[in-house]
C-alpha positions as CSV (number, residue, x, y, z in Angstrom):
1,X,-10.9,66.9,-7.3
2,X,-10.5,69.0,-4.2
3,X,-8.8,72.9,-4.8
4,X,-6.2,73.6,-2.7
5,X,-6.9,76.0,-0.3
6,X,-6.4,79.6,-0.4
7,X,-7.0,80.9,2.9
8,X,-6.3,79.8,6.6
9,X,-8.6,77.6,8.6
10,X,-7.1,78.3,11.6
11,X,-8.8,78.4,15.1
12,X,-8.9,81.3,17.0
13,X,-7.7,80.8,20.5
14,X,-11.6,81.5,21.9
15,X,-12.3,78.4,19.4
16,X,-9.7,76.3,20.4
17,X,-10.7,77.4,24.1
18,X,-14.2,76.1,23.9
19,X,-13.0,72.9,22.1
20,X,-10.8,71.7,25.3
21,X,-13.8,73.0,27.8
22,X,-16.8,71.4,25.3
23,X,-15.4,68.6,24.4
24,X,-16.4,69.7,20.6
25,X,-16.3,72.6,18.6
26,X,-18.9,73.3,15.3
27,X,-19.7,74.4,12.9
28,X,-16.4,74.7,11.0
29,X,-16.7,75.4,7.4
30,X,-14.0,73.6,5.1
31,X,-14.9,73.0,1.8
32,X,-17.2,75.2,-0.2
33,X,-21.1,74.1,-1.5
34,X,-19.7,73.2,-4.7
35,X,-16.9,70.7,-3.8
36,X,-19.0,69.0,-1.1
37,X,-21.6,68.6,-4.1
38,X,-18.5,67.1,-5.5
39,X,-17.3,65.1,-2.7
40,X,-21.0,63.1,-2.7
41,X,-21.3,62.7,-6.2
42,X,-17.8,61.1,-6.6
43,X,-19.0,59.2,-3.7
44,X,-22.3,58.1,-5.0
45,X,-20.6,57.1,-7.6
46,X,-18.5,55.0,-6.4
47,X,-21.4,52.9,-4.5
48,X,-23.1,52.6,-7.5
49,X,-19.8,51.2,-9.4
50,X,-18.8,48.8,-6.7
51,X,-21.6,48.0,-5.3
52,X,-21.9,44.6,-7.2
53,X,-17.9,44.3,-7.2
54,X,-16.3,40.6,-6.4
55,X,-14.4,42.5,-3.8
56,X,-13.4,40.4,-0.6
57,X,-15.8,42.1,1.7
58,X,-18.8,44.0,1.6
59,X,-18.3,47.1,0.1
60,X,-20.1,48.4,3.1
61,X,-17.2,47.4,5.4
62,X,-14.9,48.9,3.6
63,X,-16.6,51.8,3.7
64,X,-17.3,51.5,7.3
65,X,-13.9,50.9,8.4
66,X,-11.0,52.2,7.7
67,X,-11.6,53.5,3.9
68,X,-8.8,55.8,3.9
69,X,-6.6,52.5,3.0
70,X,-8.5,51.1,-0.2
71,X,-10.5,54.6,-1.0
72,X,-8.5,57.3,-2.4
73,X,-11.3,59.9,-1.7
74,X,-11.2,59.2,2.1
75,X,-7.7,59.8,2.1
76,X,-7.4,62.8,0.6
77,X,-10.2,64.8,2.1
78,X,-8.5,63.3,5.9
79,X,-5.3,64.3,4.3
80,X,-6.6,68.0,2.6
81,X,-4.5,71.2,3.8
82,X,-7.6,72.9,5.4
83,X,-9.0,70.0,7.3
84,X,-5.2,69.5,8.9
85,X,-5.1,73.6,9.5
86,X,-8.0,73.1,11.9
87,X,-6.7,69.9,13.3
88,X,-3.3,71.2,13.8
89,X,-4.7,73.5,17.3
90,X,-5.7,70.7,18.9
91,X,-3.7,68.1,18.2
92,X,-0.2,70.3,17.7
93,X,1.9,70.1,14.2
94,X,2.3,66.2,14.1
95,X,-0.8,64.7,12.7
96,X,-1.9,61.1,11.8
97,X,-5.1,59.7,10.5
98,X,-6.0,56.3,12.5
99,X,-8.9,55.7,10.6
100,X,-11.6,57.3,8.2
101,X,-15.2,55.7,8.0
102,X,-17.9,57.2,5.9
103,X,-21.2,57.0,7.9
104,X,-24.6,57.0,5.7
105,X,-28.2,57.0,7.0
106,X,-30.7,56.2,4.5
107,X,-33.6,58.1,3.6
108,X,-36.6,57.5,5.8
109,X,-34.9,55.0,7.9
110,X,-34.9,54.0,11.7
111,X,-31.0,53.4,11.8
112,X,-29.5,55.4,15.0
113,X,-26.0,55.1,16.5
114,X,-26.4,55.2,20.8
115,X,-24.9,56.9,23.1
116,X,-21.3,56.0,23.4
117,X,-17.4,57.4,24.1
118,X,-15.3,56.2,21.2
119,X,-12.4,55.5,22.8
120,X,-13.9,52.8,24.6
121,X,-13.3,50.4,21.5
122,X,-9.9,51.9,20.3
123,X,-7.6,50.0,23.1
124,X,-5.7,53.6,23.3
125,X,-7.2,54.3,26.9
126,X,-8.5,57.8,27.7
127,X,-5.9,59.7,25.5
128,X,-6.3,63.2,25.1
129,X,-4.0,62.7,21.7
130,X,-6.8,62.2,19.4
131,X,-9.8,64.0,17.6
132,X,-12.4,63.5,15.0
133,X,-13.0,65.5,12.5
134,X,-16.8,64.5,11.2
135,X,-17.6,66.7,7.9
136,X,-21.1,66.9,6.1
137,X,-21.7,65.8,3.0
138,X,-25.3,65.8,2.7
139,X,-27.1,68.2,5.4
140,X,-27.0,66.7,9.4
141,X,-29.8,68.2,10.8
142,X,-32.0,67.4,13.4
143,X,-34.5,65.7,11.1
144,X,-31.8,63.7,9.0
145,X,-30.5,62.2,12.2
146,X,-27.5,64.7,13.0
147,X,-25.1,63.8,16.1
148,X,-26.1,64.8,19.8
149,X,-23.0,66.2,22.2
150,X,-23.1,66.1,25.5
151,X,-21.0,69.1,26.6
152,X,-18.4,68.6,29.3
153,X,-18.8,64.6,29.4
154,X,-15.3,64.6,27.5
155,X,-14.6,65.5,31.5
156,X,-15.6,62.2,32.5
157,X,-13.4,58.9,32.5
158,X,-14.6,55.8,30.2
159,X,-17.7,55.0,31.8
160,X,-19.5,51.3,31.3
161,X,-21.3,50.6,27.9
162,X,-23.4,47.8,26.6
163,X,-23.6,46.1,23.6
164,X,-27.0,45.5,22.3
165,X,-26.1,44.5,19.0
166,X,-29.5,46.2,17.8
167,X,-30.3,45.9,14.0
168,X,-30.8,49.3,13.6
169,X,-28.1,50.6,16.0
170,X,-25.5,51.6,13.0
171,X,-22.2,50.8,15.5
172,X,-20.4,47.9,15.0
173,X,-22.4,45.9,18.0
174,X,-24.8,48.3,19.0
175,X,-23.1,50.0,21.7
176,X,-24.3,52.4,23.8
177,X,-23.2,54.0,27.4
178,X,-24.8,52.2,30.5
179,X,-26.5,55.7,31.9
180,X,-28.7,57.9,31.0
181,X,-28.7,60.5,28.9
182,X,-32.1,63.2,29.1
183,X,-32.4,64.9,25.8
184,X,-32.1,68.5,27.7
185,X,-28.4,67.8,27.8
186,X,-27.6,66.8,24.3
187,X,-26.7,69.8,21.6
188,X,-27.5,69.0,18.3
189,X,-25.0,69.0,15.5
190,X,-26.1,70.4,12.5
191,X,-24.2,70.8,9.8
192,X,-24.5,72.2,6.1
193,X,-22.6,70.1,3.1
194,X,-18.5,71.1,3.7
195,X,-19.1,71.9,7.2
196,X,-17.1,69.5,9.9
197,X,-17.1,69.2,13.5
198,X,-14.6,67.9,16.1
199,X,-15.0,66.0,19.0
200,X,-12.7,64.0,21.7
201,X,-12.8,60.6,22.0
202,X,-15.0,60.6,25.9
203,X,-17.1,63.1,24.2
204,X,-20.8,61.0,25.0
205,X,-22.3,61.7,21.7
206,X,-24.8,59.8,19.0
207,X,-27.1,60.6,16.7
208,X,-31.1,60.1,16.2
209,X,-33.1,58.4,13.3
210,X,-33.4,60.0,9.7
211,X,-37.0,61.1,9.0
212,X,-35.6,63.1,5.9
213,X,-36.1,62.3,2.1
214,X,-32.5,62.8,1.6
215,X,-29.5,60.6,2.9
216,X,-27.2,61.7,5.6
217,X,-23.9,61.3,4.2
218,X,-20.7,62.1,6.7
219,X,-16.8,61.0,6.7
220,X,-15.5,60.7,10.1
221,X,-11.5,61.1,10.3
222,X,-10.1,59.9,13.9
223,X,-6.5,62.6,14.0
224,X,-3.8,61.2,16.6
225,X,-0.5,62.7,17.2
226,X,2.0,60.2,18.1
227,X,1.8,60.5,21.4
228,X,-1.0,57.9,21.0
229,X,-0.3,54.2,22.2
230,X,-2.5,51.1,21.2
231,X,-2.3,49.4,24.7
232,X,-5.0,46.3,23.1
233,X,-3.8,45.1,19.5
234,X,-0.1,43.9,19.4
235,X,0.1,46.2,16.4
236,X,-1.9,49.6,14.8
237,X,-1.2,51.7,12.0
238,X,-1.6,55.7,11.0
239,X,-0.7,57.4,8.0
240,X,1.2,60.3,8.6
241,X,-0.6,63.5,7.4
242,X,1.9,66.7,8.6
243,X,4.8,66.9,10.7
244,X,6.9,64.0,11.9
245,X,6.2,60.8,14.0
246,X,9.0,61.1,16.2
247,X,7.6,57.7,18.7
248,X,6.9,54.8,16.2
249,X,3.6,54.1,17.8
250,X,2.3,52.9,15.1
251,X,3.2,51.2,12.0
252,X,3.1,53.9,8.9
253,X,0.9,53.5,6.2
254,X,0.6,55.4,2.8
255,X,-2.3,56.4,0.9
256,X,-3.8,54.4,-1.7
257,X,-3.2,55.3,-5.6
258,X,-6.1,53.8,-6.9
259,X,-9.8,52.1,-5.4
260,X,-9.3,48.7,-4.3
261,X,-6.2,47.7,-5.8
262,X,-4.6,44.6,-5.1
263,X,-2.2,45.7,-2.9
264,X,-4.4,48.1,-0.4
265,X,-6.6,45.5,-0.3
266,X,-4.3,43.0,0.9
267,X,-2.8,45.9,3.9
268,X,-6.6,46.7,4.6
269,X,-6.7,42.6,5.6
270,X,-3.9,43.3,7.5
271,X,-4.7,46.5,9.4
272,X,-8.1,45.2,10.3
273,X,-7.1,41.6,11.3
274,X,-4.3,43.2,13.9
275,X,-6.8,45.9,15.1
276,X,-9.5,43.6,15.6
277,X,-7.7,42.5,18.7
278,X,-8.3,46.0,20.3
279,X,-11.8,46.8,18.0
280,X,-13.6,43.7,19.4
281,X,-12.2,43.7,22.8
282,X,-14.8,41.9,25.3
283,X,-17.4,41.3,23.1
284,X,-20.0,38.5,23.8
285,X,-20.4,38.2,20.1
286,X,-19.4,38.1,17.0
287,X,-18.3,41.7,15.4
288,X,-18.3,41.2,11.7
289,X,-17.5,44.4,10.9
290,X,-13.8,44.7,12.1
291,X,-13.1,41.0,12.1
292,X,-13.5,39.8,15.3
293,X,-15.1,36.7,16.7
């Protein structure tokens, strides 16, 4: 189990600073060597426990998407004290999680994830309420496949993507941004176990192949405030994690008490049936990941 934490996180105002003018700020060290040893193993774990599972989806999926509903793990690191003290400068005192997703590159693998502004798949428009918070569980370095930033290109409005559905393009259909990107402007990303990152939703970024012999494990935790608005799906959902949703944007959601309980599972169908709408806008194929056709 996580400690609580003993000593603030908080951003300096240089920090905070070079966040808004970056479009990301790292490293950022949260948990200590020892718990994010823990974090993985719990994590491993579970793979290995519900890997062959009779659960409704792949447990990949759920995973993937969304695994703060139906993975109490997921939902307590996005929901831990130090994780929100950083959080908390950019977003203000009213946080919500809109989605965790643990991302793992295999050893010795070819998988990528291209060049692409998230919030050109989360129907919210170009929202400056919203961050991610992506934290190392294994090390992200350059040779493990760490994520590239382009600084500044949070600047930039949502610029046209493609989907190329490539089978080793780890994003849900392959997308990737419809210019170029020369390697002289990307910054790499690396991070040590318990280190985290934030970056803003038009923040161009992706991340490179693994040519290590150990997996590149990271949870990604997408913060709103309430000021956030799906403008796509009919309905969306946040948990809230400090402070007060004072708009009712979204539909509020708690964490789950146990994995893969009946009744997560059954509002994890939900949440990702209603955000499919906005998750698999203007695809040419199917996107089996959130449910979309």
């Amino acid at each position: 189990m996580l400690q609580t934490a003993q000593s603030s996180h908080a951003l300096t105002a240089d920090q905070t600073a070079q966040y808004w003018e970056y479009g990301y700020l790292f490293p950022l060290t949260v948990f200590s060597d020892a718990e994010a040893a823990e974090i993985r193993a719990e994590f491993e774990q579970l793979e290995r426990d519900w890997l062959s599972a009779n659960l409704p989806l792949p447990l990949n999926t759920y995973k993937r998407v969304n695994a703060h509903l139906v993975i109490p793990l997921a939902a307590q690191i996005a929901l831990d004290k130090r994780v929100l003290d950083v959080v908390e400068h950019i977003l203000g005192p009213d946080i919500m999680v809109w989605s965790a997703e643990f991302f793992v590159k295999e050893a010795n693998t070819e998988h990528t994830v291209g060049m692409h502004q998230d919030l050109t798949y989360w129907g919210m428009g170009e929202t400056p309420d919203q961050v991610t918070a992506w934290i190392a569980l294994s090390p992200a370095t350059v040779a493990s496949g760490c994520m590239d930033f382009v600084q500044g290109s949070h600047k930039n409005p949502i610029l046209p993507h493609t989907d190329t559905y490539s089978d080793t393009n780890l994003l849900s259909r392959g997308q990737e941004i419809a210019v170029e990107v020369a390697e002289e402007e990307k910054t790499h990303i690396e991070l040590a176990p318990g280190q985290m990152s934030l970056h803003h939703g038009l923040t161009i970024h992706g991340s490179g192949p693994n040519r290590s012999d150990d997996r590149r494990i990271g949870l990604a935790i997408r913060y709103l405030n309430p000021n956030a608005r799906q403008l796509v799906a009919d309905r969306d959902y946040a948990m809230l994690a400090r402070g007060r949703d004072g708009q009712s944007n979204f539909v509020a959601v708690d964490p789950p008490q146990e994995l893969f309980s009946e009744q997560s599972l059954a509002l994890y169908e939900q949440v990702r049936r209603d955000q499919s709408k906005a998750l698999a806008d203007g695809a040419k194929n199917a996107v089996p990941l959130y449910g979309g056709t």
